[in-house]
C-alpha positions in Angstrom: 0.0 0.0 0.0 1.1 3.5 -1.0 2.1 5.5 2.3 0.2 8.7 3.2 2.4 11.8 2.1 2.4 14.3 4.9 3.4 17.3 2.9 0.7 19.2 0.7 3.2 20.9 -2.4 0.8 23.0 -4.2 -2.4 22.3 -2.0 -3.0 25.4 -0.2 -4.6 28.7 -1.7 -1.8 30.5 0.3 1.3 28.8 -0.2 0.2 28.9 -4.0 0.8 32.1 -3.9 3.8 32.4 -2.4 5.0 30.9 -5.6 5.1 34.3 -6.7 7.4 35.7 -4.7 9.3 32.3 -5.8 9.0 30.6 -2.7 7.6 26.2 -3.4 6.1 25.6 0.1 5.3 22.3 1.6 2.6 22.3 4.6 2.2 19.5 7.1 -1.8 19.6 8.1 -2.7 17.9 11.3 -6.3 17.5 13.1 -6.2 20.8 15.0 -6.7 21.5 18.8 -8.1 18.5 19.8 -10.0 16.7 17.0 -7.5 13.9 17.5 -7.9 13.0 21.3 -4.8 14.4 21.4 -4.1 18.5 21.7 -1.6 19.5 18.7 -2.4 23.0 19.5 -1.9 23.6 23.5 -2.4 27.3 23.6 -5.3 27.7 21.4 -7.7 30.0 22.8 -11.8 29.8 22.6 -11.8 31.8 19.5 -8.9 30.3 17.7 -10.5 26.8 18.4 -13.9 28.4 17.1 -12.1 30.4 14.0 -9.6 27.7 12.6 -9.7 27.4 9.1 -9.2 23.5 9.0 -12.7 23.3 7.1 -12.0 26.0 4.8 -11.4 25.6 1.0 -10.7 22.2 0.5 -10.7 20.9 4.4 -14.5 20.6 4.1 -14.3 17.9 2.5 -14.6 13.9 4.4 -11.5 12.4 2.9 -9.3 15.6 4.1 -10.6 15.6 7.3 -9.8 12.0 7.5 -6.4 12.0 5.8 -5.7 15.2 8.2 -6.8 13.0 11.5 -4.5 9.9 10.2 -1.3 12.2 9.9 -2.1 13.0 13.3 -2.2 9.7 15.2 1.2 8.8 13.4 2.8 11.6 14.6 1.9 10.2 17.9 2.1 6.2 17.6 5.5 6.4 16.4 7.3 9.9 16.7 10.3 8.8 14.7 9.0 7.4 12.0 6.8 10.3 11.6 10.1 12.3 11.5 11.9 10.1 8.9 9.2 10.4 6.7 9.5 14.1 6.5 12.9 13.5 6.0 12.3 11.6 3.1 9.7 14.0 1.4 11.3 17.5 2.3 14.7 16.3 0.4 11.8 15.5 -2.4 10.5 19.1 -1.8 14.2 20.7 -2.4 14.8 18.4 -5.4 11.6 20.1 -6.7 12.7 23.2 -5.8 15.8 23.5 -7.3 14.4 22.0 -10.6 12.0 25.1 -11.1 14.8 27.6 -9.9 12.7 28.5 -6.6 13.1 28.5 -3.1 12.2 25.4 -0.5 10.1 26.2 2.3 8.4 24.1 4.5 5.2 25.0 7.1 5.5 21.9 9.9 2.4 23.6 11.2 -0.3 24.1 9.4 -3.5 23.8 11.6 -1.1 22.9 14.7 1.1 24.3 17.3 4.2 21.7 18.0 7.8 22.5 18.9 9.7 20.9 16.3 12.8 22.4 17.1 12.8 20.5 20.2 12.2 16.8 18.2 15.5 15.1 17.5 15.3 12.7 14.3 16.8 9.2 15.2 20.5 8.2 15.3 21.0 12.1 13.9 20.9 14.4 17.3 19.6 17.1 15.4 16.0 18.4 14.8 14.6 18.6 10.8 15.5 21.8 10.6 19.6 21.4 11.3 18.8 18.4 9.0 18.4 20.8 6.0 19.9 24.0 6.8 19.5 25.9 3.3 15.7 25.0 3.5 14.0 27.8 4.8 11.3 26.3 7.7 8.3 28.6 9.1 5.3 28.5 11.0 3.0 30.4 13.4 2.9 29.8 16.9 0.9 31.2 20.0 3.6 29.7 22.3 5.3 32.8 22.7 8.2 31.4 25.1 9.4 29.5 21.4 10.2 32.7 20.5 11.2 35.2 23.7 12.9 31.7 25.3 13.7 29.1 22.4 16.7 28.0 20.9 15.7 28.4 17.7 17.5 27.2 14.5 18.5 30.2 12.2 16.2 28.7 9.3 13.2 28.9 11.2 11.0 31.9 10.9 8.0 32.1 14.1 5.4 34.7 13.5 3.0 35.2 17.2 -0.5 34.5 16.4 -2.4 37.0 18.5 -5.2 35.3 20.4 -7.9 37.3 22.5 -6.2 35.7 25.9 -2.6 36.7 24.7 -3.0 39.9 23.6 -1.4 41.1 26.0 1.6 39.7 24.6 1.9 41.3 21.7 4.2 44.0 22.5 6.9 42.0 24.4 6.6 39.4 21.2 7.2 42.2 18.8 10.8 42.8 19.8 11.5 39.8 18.4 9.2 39.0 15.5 6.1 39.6 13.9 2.4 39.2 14.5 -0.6 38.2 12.9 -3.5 39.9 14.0 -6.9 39.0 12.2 -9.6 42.0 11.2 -12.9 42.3 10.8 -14.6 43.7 7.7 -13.0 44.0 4.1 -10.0 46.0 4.2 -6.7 46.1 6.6 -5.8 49.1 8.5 -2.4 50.8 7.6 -1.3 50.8 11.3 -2.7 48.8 14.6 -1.3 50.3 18.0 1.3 52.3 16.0 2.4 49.2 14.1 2.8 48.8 10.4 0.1 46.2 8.9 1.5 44.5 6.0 -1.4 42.2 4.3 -0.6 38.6 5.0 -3.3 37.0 2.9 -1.0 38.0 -0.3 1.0 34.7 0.0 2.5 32.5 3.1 5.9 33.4 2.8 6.2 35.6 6.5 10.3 35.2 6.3 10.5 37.0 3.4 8.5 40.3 4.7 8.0 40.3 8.6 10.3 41.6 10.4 10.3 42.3 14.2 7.6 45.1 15.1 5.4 44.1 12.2 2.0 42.9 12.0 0.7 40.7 9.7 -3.1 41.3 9.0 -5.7 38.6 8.2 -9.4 39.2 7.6 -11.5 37.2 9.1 -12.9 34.0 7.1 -15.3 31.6 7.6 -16.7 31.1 11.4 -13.8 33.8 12.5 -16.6 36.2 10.3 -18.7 35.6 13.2 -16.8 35.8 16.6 -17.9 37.5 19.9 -14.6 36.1 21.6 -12.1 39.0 20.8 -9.9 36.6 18.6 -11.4 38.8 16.1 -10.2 42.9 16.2 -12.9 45.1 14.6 -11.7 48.7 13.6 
């Protein structure tokens, strides 16, 4: 039996356009929060949970939601393997890559929250990202120690995703990195709190425009159209 791939090349309506800034983006989708039985996304907060896009565009669909859930319970039954096989399919990804004269990126967390830069890969001591240094690696995180704390390797890119219950993290976060904020209505402000917006849903590629002390605006979609929880800013 053919195994499961775990990176979607090409899949996502964002990363698709990242190809325009010439960045070829794999994405790793789990079962978010806790569809799983397991929590891939320990700091979500109410409206997150309520807002998360895993059913939008083609995540509506049965066999996604499924494929998404499997992906999940390997991580867990058997870590390494899960690992390896990411191995195996990023060194795909940068063969692709450098075929079509672009860049390799790679989004471990699509619809999760996990520390990869703390998971060694077997019999190597080093985490997927020292594995493949000139692939750039990127992901948003409400874990905000990752980035004011972490060790991180210097290929990984962390944007802060601002939550209602963390807001009051942004500023301390923004010293370091950026932050995606989401807005309601159908236009971006040009500043939040004295912050430059930039519009994040041009393309996925935050390590090629966010800087520290940057926002990165999202307008709400889906469910998040209709939060009361905060996780939603309206102007």
């Amino acid at each position: 039996m053919k195994k499961q791939k775990l990176l979607g090349v090409g899949t996502s309506y964002k990363t698709i356009k990242s190809e325009k800034v010439g960045v070829l983006t794999g994405i790793l989708y789990m079962a978010p929060y806790k569809l799983s039985g397991k929590n891939v996304c320990p700091n979500a907060s109410a409206g997150c949970a309520a807002a998360c896009l895993n059913t939008a565009g083609r995540g509506a669909m049965n066999v996604v939601q499924a494929a998404r859930l499997k992906k999940t319970n390997r991580f867990f039954e058997d870590r390494q393997q899960f690992l390896w096989d990411l191995v195996i399919e990023i060194g795909a990804l940068r063969r692709k890559a450098k075929a079509r004269g672009m860049k390799a990126a790679v989004r471990l967390n699509g619809t999760s929250d996990l520390p990869y830069e703390k998971y060694k890969v077997r019999d190597t001591g080093k985490n997927i990202m020292e594995l493949f240094p000139d692939i750039q690696f990127y992901d948003y995180t409400k874990l905000e120690t990752r980035i004011t704390k972490g060790q991180l390797p210097a290929n990984y890119h962390l944007t802060f995703s601002r939550a209602e219950d963390n807001d009051h993290k942004v500023d301390q976060v923004l010293e370091h990195t950026s932050a995606a904020v989401v807005f309601a209505g159908d236009a971006l402000p040009e500043t939040w709190r004295g912050y430059p917006v930039i519009d994040g849903d041009e393309h996925d590629a935050r390590f090629t425009d966010a800087g520290p002390g940057t926002i990165i605006g999202l307008l709400a979609k889906g469910r998040g159209k209709k939060d009361e929880t905060g996780f939603v800013i309206n102007i």
